[in-house]
C-alpha positions in Angstrom: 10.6 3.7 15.4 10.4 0.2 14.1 12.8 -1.6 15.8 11.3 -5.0 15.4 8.4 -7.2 14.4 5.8 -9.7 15.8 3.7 -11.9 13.6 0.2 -12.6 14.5 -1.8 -15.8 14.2 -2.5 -16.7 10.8 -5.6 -16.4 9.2 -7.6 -15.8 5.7 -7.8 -12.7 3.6 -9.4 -12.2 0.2 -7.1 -10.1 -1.8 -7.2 -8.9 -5.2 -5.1 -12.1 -6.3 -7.5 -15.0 -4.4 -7.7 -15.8 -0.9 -4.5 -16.1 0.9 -3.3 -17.3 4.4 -1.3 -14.2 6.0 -0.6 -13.5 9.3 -0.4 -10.0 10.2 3.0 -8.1 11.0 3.6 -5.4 13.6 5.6 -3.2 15.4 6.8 -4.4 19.0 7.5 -0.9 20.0 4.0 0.9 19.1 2.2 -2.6 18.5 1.0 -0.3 14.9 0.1 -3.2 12.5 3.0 -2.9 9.9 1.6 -5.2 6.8 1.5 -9.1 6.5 3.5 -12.1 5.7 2.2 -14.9 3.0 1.7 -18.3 4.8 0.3 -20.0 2.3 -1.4 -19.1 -1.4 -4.7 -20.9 -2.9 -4.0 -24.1 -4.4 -6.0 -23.3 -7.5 -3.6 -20.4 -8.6 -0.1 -22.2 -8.1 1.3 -18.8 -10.1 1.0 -16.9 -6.3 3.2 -19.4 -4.8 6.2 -17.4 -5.0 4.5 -14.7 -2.0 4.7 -18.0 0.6 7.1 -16.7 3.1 7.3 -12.8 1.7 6.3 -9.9 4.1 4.4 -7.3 2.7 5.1 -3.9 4.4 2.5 -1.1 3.8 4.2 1.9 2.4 2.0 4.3 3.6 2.5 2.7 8.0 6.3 3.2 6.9 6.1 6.7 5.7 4.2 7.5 8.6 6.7 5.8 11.1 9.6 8.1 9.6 8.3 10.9 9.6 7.8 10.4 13.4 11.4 9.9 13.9 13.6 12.0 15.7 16.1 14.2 13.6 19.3 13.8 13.7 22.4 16.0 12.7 24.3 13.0 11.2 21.9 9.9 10.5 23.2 6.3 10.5 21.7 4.6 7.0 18.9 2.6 7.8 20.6 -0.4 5.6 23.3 -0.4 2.9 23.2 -1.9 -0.6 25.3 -4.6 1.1 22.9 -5.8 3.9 20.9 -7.7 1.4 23.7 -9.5 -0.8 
């Protein structure tokens, strides 16, 4: 279960938009690496900008990390329309 996060050190990785400064997220409770977080975008593409401080989570480690979760007669929503107002 993901319960929270730990970002690595920063480093460079060439993705399909340039080469960007990320820093890898993961899971504290199975250490699985989760996605990234921008740090910084190239200076010659100023239109990536708007990534600095996003995290990208890979749909497929999420997926996987529910499917692993216990079932539960009643479930408690993960997070409600109003958690990110």
């Amino acid at each position: 279960m993901i319960s929270i996060v730990v970002i690595g050190t920063p480093h460079e990785r060439v993705l399909m938009t340039g080469v960007h400064r990320v820093a890898d997220v993961f899971c504290t409770c199975c250490s699985d690496r989760l996605g990234w977080i921008y740090v910084s975008t190239p200076m010659t593409n100023p239109n990536q900008r708007y990534k600095v401080g996003k995290v990208l989570l890979e749909s497929s480690k999420i997926a996987q990390m529910m499917e692993e979760l216990p079932l539960h007669s009643d479930p408690e929503p993960l997070a409600s329309s109003s958690d990110f107002a």
